[in-house]
C-alpha positions in Angstrom: 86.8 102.6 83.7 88.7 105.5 81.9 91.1 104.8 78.9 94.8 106.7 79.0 97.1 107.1 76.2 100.1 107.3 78.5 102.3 106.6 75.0 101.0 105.6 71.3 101.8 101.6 72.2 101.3 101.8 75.7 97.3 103.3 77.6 96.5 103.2 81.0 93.4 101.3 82.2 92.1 103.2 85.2 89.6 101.3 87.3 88.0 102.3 91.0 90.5 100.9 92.6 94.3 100.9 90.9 94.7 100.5 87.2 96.3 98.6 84.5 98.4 98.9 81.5 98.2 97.3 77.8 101.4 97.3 75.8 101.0 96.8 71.9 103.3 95.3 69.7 101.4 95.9 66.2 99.1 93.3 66.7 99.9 91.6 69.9 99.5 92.9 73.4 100.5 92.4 76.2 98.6 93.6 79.9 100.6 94.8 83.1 97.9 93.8 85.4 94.8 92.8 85.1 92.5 94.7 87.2 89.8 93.2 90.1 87.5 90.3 88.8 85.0 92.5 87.2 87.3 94.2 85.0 87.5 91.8 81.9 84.6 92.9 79.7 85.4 96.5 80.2 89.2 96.2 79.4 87.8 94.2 76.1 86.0 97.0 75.0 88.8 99.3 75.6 91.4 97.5 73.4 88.5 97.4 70.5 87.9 100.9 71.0 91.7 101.4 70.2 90.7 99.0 67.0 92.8 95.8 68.4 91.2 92.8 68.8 91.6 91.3 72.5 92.5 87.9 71.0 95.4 89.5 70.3 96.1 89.3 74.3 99.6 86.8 74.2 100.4 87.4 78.1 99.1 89.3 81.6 101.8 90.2 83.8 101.1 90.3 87.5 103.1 92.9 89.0 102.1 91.1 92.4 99.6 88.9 94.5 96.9 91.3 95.2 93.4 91.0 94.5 93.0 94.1 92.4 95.5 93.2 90.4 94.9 89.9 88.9 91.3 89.5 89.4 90.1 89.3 85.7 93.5 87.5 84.9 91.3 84.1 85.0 88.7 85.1 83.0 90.6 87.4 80.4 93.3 84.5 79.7 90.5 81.7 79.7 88.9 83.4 76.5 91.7 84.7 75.0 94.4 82.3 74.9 96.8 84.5 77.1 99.7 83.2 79.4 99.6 84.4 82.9 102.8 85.3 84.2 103.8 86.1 88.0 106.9 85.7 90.5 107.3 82.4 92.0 106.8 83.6 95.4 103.7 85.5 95.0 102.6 82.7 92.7 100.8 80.6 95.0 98.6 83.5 96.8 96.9 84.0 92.9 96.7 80.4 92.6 94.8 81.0 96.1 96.7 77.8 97.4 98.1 80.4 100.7 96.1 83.5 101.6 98.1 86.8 100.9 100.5 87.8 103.8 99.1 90.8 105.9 101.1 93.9 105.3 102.9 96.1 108.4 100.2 99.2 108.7 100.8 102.2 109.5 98.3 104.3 111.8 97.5 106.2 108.6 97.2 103.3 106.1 94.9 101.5 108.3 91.6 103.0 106.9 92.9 102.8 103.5 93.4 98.9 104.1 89.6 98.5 105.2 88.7 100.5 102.0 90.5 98.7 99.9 88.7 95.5 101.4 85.3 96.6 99.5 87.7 95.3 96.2 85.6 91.7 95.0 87.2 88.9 96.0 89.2 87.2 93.1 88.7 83.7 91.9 92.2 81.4 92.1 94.2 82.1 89.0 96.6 79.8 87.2 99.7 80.8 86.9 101.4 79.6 83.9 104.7 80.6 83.8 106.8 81.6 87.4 109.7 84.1 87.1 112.0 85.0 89.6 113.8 88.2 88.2 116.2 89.0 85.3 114.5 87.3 82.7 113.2 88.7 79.7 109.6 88.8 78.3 109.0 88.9 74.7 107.6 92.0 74.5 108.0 95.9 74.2 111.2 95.1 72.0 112.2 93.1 75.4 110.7 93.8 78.7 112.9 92.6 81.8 111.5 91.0 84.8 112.9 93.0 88.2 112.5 91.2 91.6 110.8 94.0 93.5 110.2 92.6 96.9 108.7 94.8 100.1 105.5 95.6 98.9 105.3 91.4 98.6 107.6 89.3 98.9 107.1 88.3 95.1 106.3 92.1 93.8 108.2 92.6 90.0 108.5 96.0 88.5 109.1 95.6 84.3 111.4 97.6 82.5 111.6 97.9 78.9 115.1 99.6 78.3 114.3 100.6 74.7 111.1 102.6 75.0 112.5 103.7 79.0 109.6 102.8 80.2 109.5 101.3 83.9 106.7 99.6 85.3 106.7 99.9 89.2 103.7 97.9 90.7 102.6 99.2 93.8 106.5 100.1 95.1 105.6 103.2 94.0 102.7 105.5 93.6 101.8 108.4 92.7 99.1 110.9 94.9 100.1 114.4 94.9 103.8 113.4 94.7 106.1 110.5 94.1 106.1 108.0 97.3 106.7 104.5 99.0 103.5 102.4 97.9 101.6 102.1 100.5 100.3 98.7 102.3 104.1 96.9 102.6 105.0 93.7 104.4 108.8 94.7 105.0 108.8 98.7 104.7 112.3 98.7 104.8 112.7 96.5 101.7 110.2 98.0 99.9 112.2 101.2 100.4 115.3 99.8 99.3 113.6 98.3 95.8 112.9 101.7 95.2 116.0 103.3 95.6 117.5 100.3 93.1 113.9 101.0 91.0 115.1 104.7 90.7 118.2 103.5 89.3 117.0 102.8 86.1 116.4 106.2 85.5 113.5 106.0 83.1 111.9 108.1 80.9 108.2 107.2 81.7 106.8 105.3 84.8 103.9 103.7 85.2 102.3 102.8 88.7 99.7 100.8 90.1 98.0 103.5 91.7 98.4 107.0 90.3 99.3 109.0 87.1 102.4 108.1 85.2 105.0 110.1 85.1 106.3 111.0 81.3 107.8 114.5 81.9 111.2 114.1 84.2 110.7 111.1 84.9 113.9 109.9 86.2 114.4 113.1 88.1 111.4 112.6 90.4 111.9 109.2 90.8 115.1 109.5 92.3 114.6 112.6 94.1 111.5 110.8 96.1 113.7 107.5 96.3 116.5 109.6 98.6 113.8 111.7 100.4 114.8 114.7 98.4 
């Protein structure tokens, strides 16, 4: 796993597959994601290497109901206290009460799906608090839940007005460019999220899958949201 100072409270946890993001307020954090179900020792490590101690951990956000995302949610929250927060409709998929929808492939996504099989199978996670959109999180000087839906039908993107940072989930990514996440169950939706995602106009973005963006941030977000 490599460690990315994306800003001085906020670093990038870059695993094999996808990544996550710790946001630190003094001594309290906060994780965008948690990674696939082997990730929780090494994202420990990484927040003692920046000289925090991972009981500070007071919430994971899942961004949305896939595996690599919430897969050391369980085990990370278990030790440390940590509430595990995720949108009501991708809520029961975690809790592994409903498998996860399949999304609409294109030709070109479909080896990318079987790749992205190899990720480990995550355990069911509690969920302990169910948002829905439009409320705020106590962090990041306060962090608003957006309702992101097309990538799942419960994806959320967080955006923290006063630091302009936007978290995106896996709407967006980032390859060699800015583009529609891949692996949708409505791509029509998913493309309409991002176009009200590009809105914000924010000043860094963070993805699920790919660099973030903290030079013209806003500008390439919207230009990829309008096919520009």
């Amino acid at each position: 796993m490599d460690l990315v100072e994306v800003l001085p409270q906020l670093h990038m946890f870059r695993f094999r597959i996808g990544q996550a993001y710790l946001w630190r307020d003094g001594a309290d954090l906060t994780l965008i994601d948690a990674g696939d179900v082997d990730s929780a020792t090494a994202i420990e490590d990484a927040i003692r290497s920046l000289g925090h101690d991972p009981a500070g951990i007071r919430r994971i956000v899942i961004t949305h109901g896939h595996r690599d995302h919430y897969g050391a949610a369980q085990e990370l929250a278990g030790r440390h206290g940590a509430e595990i927060v995720a949108h009501a409709l991708d809520a029961p998929s975690v809790r592994g009460e409903r498998p996860v929808p399949e999304p609409d492939l294109l030709d070109w996504e479909r080896p990318l799906w079987e790749h992205g099989l190899t990720c480990p199978d995550a355990p069911p996670t509690r969920v302990d608090r169910e948002v829905t959109g439009g409320e705020v999180l106590p962090f990041g000087d306060g962090a608003r839940v957006v309702h992101a839906p097309g990538h799942t039908a419960g994806s959320i993107a967080l955006h923290l007005p006063r630091h302009g940072v936007l978290f995106t989930g896996d709407t967006v990514a980032h390859a060699d460019r800015v583009m529609l996440g891949v692996f949708n169950v409505d791509r029509a939706e998913a493309a309409a999220t991002f176009r009200r995602l590009a809105a914000f106009a924010p000043r860094t973005v963070c993805f699920g899958h790919g660099d973030p963006l903290t030079e013209n941030a806003a500008a390439l977000l919207e230009g990829a949201a309008n096919g520009r």
